[in-house]
Each structure stands twice: as C-alpha cells, then as structure tokens.
C-alpha positions as CSV (number, residue, x, y, z in Angstrom):
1,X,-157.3,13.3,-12.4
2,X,-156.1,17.2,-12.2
3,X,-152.6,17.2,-14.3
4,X,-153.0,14.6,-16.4
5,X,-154.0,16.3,-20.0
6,X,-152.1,16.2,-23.2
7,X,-150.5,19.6,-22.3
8,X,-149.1,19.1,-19.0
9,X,-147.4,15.9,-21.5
10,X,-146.7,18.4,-23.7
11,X,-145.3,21.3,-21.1
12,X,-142.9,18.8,-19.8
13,X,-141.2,17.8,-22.3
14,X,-140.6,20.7,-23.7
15,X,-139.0,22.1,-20.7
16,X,-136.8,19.5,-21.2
17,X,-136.0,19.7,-24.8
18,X,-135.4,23.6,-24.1
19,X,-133.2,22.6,-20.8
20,X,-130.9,20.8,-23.4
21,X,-131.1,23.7,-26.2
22,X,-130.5,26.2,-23.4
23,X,-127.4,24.4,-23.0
24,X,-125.6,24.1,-26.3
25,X,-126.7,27.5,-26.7
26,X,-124.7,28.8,-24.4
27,X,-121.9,26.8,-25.2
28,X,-121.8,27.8,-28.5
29,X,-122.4,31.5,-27.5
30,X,-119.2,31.1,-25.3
31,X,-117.4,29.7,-28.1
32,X,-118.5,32.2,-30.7
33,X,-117.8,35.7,-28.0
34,X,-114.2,34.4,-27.2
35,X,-113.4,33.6,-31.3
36,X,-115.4,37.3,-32.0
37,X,-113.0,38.9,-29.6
38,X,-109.9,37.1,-31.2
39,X,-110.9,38.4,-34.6
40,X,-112.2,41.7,-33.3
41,X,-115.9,41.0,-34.7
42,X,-114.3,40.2,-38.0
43,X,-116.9,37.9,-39.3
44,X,-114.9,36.9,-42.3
45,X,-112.6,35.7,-39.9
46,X,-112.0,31.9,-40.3
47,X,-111.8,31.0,-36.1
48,X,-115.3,32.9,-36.0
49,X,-117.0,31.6,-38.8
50,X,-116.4,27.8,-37.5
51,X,-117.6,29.0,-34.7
52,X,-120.7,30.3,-36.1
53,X,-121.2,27.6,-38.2
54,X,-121.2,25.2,-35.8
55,X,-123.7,27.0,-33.6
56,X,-126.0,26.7,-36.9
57,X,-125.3,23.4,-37.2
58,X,-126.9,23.0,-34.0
59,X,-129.5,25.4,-35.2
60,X,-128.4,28.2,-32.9
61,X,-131.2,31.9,-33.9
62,X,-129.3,34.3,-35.7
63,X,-129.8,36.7,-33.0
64,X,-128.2,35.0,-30.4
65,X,-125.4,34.4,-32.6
66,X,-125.4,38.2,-33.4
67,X,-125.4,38.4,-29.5
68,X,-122.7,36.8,-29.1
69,X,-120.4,38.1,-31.5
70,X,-121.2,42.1,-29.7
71,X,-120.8,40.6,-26.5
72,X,-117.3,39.6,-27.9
73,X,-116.2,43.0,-29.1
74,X,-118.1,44.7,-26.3
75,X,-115.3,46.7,-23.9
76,X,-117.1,46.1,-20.7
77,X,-117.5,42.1,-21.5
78,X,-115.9,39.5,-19.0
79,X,-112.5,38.0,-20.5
80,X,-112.9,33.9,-20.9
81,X,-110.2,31.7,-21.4
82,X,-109.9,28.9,-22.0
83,X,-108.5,26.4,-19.7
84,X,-107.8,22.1,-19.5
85,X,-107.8,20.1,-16.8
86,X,-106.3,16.7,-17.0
87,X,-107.0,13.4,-14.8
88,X,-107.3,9.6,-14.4
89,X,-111.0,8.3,-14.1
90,X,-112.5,5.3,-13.5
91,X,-110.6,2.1,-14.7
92,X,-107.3,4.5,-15.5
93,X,-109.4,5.9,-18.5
94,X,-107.3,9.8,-19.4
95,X,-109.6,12.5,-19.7
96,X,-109.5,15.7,-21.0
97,X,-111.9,18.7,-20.0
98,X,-111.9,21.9,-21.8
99,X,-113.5,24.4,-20.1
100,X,-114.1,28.2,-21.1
101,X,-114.5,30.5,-17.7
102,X,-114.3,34.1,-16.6
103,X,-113.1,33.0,-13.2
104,X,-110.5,30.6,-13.0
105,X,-110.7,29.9,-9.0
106,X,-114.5,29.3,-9.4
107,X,-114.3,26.7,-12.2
108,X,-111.0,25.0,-11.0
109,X,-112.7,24.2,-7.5
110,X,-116.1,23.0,-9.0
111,X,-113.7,20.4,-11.6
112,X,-112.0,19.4,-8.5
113,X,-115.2,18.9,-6.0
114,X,-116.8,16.8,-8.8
115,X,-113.8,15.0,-9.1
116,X,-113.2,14.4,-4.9
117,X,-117.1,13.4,-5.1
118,X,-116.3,10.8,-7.0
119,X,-112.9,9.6,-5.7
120,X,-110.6,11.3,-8.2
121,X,-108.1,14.0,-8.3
122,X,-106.9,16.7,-10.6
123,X,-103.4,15.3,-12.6
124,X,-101.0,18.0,-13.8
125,X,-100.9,19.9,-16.6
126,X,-99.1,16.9,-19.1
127,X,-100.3,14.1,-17.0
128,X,-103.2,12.7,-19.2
129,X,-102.1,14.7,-22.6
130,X,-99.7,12.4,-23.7
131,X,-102.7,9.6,-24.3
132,X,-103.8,12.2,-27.1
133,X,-103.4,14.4,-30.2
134,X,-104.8,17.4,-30.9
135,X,-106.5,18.5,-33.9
136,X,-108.0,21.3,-34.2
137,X,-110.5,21.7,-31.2
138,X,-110.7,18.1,-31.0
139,X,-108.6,15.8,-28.8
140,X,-108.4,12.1,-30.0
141,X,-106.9,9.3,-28.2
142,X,-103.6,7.8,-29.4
143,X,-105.0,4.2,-27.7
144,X,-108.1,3.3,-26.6
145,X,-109.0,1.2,-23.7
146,X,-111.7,-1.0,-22.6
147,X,-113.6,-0.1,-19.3
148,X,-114.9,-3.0,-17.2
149,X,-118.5,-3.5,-17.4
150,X,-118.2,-2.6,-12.7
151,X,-117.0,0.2,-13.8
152,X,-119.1,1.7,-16.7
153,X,-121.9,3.1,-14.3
154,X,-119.5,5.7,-12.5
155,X,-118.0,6.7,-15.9
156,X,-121.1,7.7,-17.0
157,X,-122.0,9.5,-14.0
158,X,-119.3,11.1,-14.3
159,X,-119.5,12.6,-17.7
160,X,-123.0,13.5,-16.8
161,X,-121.4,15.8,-13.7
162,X,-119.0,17.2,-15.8
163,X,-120.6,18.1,-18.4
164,X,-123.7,19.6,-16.0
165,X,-121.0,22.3,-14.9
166,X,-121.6,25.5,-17.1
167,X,-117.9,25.9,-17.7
168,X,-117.1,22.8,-19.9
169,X,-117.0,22.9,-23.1
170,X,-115.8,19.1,-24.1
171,X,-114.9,16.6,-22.2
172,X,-112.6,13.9,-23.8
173,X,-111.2,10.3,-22.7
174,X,-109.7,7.6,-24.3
175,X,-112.7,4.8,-23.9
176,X,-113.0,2.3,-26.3
C-alpha cells in the first residue's frame, strides 16, 4: 500500500492550501506595486496602506509586502494597469471583470477565449456598467437577478475560469 501514509494526506493538501495562498498573494502583491507606484513608495499614503492592509488581512508576510512595494517604485518594473471588461453571461446576468496586466493584448485575448469557450462575447465598454455603482474598488449591483437553477452550473464554471486567469483581480455580476 506504497503512498498511503499520513504525509502523503498531509503533502497534498497542503499543496493545495498553498496553490490558493499563492494566489491571493499575488493578487494582493499586484494591487499593492501598482498603489506603491501611484504614491511613489509613500507608505503613509492612504491608496497604499488599504492596499497593504488588505493583504494582511489575508495574512500576506511582511516581506512580500515589502516586495511589492520596491517592485512598485523600482525604474525597471513592468507598468500594470488596470483594465475592465464588461459582458452578459449566463441567464443575461452583467458582469464586471477587473483585471490588472502588463500586456493588454495578452489578457484581452485570454478574457475573450474564456468567454468564446463558453458561448459568450466581450460587450463594450458601458454595456454592462450601467447594472452597477461603484464604490471604492467595489462594484455593486443596482438590481439583482435570479439565475435558473439549468443555468447555475455554467455560471459557476465560469467564475472558476475567470478567476483561474492570473490577470483578474475581481470579478463582479449582478446574481441574486
């Protein structure tokens, strides 16, 4: 019975805790280098320090949040923006994807090839919007919406592709 001890258990699942971590981490360090650039490393700076407190929030090390804040003011660093992309899903459900990229071709085709996987297409820049408000970084629906029960399996799927793409930040619709 060769890989069957309480390590292997062990092993596993904390590669996949750490998968996850991995993640927000770098989502957070993302966040934290564009808002260190905007303030010029200015940690007193109010954009920054949300960002860094929401990366301890998640329990982010303080030296990968030190990381990220160099990597921010470094000269040689890759320029993000941030961009949104706006579309209909499943059941006519808006949804909002904020996205942070150094290459706008690369992450525009990837939104658009998950999208064309799953039947959908980009809208225009307005097209989905108007269903929302924004506040602060959040978007929140001015109406929700129910989704049929058919249709809650490929809205989920969905989300799960999107938010798999190292790009996206949030990802935002007006579900009920």
């Amino acid at each position: 019975m060769a890989g069957h001890n309480k390590w292997s258990k062990i092993k596993h699942k904390k590669a996949i805790t750490d998968g996850k971590k991995s993640k927000v981490f770098s989502r957070h360090a993302k966040l934290i280098a564009v808002a260190s650039k905007a303030a010029g490393g200015d940690v007193s700076d109010p954009g920054l320090r949300a960002a860094i407190d929401n990366a301890k929030a998640d329990s982010m090390p303080k030296d990968n949040i030190e990381r990220a804040v160099a990597k921010g003011t470094d000269k040689n660093a890759a320029d993000l923006e941030p961009i949104t992309y706006e579309f209909y899903g499943p059941g006519g459900l808006a949804f909002i994807v904020e996205t942070l990229t150094d290459n706008r071709n690369r992450t525009a085709q990837e939104i658009k090839h998950i999208l064309s996987r799953r039947g959908f297409t980009l809208g225009e820049p307005g097209s989905a919007a108007w269903a929302f408000t924004k506040s602060g970084m959040e978007w929140t629906p001015n109406s929700t919406m129910d989704l049929p029960d058919s249709e809650l399996e490929s809205f989920e799927a969905l989300i799960e592709d999107l938010e798999e793409q190292d790009d996206v930040q949030d990802v935002f619709s007006n579900k009920s």
